[in-house]
C-alpha positions, -999 to +999 in steps of 0.1 A: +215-374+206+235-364+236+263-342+238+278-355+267+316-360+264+320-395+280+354-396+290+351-429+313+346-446+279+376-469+270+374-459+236+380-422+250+401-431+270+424-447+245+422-420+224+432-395+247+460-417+255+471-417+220+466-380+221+487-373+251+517-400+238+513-379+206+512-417+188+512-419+151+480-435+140+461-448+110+423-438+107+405-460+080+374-445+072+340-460+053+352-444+023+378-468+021+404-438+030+432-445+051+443-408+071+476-409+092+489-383+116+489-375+153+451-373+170+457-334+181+421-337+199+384-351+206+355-343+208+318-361+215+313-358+173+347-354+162+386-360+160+414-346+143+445-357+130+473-335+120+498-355+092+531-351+087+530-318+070+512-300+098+475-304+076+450-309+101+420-332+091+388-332+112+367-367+105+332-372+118+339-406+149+308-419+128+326-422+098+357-445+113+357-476+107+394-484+129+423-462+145+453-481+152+487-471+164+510-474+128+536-493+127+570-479+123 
């Protein structure tokens, strides 16, 4: 497995996008949980997302199944 952070990625791209228009998304994950917050960061493994009452919550990219901007 490679560590390299591949930021000409689209999907990188449009998460750091998200990141830096501190959009509100939804994260559904293969659990059938549904996390929503701001994406405070990336990594190569990893993302967070901080919800509304500051919590931060860091979820394995492995385990997403979709991230999409939530509607208001």
């Amino acid at each position: 497995m490679t560590d390299d952070f591949q930021t000409g990625l689209p999907s990188i791209r449009q998460l750091q996008t998200l990141i830096k228009d501190s959009t509100e998304v939804e994260v559904k994950l293969s659990t059938s949980d549904l996390v929503v917050g701001k994406v405070r960061w990336q990594d190569a493994n990893c993302l967070c997302v901080v919800d509304h009452y500051d919590q931060p919550t860091i979820i394995w990219k492995q385990a997403i199944v979709f991230i999409k901007p939530k509607l208001t």
